[in-house]
N, C-alpha and C positions, 0 to 999 in steps of 0.2 A: 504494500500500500504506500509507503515512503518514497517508492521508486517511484510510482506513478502518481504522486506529487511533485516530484522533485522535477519531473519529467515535463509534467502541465507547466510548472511554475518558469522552466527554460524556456520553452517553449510559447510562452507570454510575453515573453522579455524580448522577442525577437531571436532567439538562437538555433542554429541550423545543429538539429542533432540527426546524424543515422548512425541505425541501431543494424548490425548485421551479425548472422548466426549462420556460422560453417556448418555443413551440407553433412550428414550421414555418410560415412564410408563405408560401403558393402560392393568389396571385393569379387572377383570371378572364381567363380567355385573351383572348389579345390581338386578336387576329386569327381567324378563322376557320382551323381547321387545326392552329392555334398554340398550343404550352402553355409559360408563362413559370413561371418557380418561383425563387424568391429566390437568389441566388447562381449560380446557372446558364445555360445559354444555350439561345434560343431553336429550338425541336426541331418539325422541319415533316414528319418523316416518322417511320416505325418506325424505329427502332435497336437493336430488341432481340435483334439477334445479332449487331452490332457492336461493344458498347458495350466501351471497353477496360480492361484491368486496371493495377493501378499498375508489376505484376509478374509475368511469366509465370510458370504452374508448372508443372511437370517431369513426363511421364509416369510413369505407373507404372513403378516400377523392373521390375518380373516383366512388364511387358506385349511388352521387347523394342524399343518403338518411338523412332524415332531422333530426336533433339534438331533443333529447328528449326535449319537451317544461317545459322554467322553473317555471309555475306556477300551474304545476303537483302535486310539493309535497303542496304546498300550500291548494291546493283544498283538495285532499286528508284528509290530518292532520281535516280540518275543517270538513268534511264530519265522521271522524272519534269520534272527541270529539263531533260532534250532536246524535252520535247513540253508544256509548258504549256497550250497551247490544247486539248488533249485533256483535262487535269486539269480546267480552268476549264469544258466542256461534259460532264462527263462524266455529267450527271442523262439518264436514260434517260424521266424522264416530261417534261422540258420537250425536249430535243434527241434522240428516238427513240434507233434501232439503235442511230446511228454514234456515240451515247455511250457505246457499248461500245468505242471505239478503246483509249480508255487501257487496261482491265481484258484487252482482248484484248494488246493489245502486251505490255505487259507483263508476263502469263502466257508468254507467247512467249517475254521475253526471259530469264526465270524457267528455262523449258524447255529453254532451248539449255544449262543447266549440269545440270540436273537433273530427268529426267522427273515428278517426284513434284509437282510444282508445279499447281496446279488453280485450280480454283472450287469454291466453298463451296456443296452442294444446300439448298434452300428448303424442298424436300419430300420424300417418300418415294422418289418415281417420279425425282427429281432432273433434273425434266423444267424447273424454275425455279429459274436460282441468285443469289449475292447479288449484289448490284449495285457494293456499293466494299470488297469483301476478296479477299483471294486465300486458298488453303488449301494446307499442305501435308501431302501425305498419308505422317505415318512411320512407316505397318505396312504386312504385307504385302494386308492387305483396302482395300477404299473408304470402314472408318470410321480412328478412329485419325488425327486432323489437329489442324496446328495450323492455327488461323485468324488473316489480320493485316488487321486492319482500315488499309488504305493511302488511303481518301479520307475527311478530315475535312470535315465541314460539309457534307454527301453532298446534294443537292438542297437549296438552300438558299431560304429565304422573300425577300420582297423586302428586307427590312430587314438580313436577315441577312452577315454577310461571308460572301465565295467561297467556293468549294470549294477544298480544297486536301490537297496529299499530308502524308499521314503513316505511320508507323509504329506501330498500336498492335498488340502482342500480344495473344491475349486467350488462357487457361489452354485445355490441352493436350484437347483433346474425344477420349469415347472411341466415342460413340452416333455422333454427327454425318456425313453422307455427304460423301463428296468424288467430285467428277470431272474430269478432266483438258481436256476439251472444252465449249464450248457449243453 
């Protein structure tokens, strides 16, 4: 706010100010597949329905639907440091099915507290779901979920570091399907 008085106030006086902002550097991919962008890290598949936020936000108050339960990440993380070699294979296009062990276990272990616990659908028919989130569904329908993206660096290129677990919330979906099985 000070800046844009101080701004007005030049700018009153008669004073020729410009104001210039250097342009986004995003380089030529590196690799085939690969797209590097200044300050960021190297992205070898889609992530646009993982991508996570800095801070989850809260359903609609009038929609009813319940608060992501907070002993989610807990379980999780534990389920994660039990089975490493599941996190670290968990790419489904270089190690097929059984790189579903993690997202399946883990939905499982999600399930033994709470039936609401899922996968996230990919598409309408929710015949293809995602590969490193789980969802959980807080309405009474199959939309209404929160999504948590738990595997960071989800198939990763050769240069890339591993896969590895995390926690990211991403804001409260009201469109989005959820299904409890694969």
């Amino acid at each position: 706010m000070r800046v844009l008085i101080l701004l007005l106030a030049l700018t009153s006086l008669g004073c020729d100010i410009a104001l210039t902002m250097p342009s986004p550097v995003v380089p030529a991919p590196t690799a085939p597949g690969n797209v590097t962008v200044t300050n960021t890290t190297t992205v070898t598949v889609d992530r646009s329905d993982t991508e996570a936020t800095p801070t989850p936000s809260s359903p609609p108050a009038s929609s009813g639907a319940l608060p992501l339960p907070g002993y989610g990440e807990g379980v999780a993380r534990d389920y994660a440091a039990a089975h490493p070699a599941q996190v670290t294979h968990s790419c489904q296009l270089t190690d097929g099915d059984q790189a579903w062990a993690f997202l399946d276990g883990l939905v499982s272990v999600l399930q033994a507290r709470d039936a609401r616990w899922g996968y996230l659908c990919k598409d309408a028919n929710c015949l293809t779901q995602a590969r490193d989130v789980v969802a959980y569904r807080a309405s009474a329908g199959d939309t209404g979920i929160w999504i948590v993206d738990v595997l960071g660096n989800h198939c990763p290129g050769p240069t890339d570091s591993p896969t590895m677990f995390r926690w990211g919330v991403l804001p409260f979906e009201t469109l989005r399907r959820w299904v409890g099985h694969r």
